[in-house]
VONU-798078 format. One record per residue (C-alpha): residue in one letter; y, z, x. Coordinates in Angstrom, 2 decimals. Layout:
! VONU-798078
- type_y_z_x
- a_Y_Z_X
...
END
This chain:
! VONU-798078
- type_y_z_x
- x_0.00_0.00_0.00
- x_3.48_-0.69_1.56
- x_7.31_-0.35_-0.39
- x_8.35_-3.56_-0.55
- x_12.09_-3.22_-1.51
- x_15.04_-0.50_-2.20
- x_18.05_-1.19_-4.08
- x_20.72_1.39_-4.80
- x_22.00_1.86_-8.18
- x_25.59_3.47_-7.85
- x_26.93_5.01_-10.92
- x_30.16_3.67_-11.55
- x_33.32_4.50_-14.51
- x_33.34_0.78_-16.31
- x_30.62_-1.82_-14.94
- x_32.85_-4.65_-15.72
- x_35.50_-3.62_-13.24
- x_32.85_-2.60_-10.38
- x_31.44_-6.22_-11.12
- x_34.81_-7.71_-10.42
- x_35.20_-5.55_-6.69
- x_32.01_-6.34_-5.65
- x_32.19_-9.73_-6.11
- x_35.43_-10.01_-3.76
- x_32.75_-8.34_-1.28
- x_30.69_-11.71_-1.88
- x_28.00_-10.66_-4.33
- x_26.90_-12.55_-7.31
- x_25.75_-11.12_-10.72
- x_22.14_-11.69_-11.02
- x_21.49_-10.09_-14.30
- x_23.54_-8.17_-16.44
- x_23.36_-6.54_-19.38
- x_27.29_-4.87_-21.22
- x_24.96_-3.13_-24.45
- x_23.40_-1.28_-20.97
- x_26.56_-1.15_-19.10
- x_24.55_-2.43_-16.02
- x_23.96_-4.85_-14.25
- x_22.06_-6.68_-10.80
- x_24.53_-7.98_-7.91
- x_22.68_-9.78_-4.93
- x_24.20_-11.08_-2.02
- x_21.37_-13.19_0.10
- x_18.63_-10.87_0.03
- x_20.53_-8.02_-0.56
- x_20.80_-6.28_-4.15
- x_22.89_-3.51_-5.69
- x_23.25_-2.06_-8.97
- x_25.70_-0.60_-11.40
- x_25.15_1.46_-14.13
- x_27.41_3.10_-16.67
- x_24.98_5.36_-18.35
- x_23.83_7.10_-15.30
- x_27.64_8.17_-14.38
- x_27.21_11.90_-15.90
- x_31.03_13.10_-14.00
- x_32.92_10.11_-14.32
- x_35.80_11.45_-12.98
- x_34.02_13.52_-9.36
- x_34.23_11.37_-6.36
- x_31.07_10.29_-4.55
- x_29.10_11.54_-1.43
- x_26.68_8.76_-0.61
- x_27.71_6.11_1.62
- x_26.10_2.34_1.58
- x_25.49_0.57_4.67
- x_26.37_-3.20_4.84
- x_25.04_-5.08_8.08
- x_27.13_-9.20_7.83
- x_25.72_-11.20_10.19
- x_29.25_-12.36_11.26
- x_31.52_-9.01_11.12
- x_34.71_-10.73_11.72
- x_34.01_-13.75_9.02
- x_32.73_-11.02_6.64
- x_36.17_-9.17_7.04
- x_38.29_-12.07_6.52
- x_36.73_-13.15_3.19
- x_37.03_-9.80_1.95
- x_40.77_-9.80_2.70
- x_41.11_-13.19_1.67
- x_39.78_-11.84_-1.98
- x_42.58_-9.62_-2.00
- x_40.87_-6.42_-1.20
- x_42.68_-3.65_1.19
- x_40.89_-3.17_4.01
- x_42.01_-1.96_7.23
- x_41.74_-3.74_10.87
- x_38.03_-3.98_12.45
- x_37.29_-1.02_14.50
- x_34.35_-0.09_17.17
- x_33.13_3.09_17.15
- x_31.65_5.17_19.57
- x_28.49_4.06_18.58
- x_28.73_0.57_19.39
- x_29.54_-0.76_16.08
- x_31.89_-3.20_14.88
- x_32.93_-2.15_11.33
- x_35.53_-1.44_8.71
- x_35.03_1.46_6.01
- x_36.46_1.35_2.06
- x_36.04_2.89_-1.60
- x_34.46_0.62_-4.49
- x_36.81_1.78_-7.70
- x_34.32_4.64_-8.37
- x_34.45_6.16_-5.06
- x_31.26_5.20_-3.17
- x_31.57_4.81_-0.04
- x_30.88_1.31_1.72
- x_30.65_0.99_5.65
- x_30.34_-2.67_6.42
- x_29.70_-3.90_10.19
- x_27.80_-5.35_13.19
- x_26.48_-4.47_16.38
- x_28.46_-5.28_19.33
- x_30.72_-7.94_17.36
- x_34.06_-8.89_19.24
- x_37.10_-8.13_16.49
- x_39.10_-11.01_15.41
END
């Protein structure tokens, strides 16, 4: 037996809006369903979900943090910031990453970046 896949389901305030940020980030509805309030986002062979229903404190910020690894950091960032999303200059971190860090609208933290990437 093996786990063949994880996707994260974030709970969000209003599906419709966290539909709209995420695809300025580049993702694509894959299914959705507004009676649920949810609904599948995939970019490549990535996949995320939102969810309404399971947002019990709409109003408390969020702890977890998702991970995004681009392949190309510093095209990644520029289509972001040509959507119109604020997001501030690439950084490298001590840890040999080449990343930028934001909100969605609901709070959940997104860290997006590459290994060893030059900044542009």
């Amino acid at each position: 037996m093996k786990l063949t896949q994880i996707i994260p389901m974030l709970p969000v305030r209003t599906m419709p809006a966290s539909v709209a940020f995420y695809e300025k980030l580049g993702f694509q509805v894959e299914d959705r369903n507004d009676e649920w309030r949810w609904a599948m986002l995939a970019f490549d062979d990535c996949r995320l979900m939102v969810d309404e229903s399971i947002n019990v404190h709409p109003p408390a910020p969020r702890q977890s943090v998702l991970y995004l690894y681009p392949d190309d950091i510093v095209a990644y960032h520029r289509m972001v910031r040509a959507n119109g999303v604020a997001i501030p200059d690439l950084d490298t971190t001590f840890y040999g990453m080449t990343e930028f860090r934001l909100d969605d609208p609901d709070g959940n933290r997104l860290w997006i970046g590459q290994e060893r990437a030059s900044d542009g």
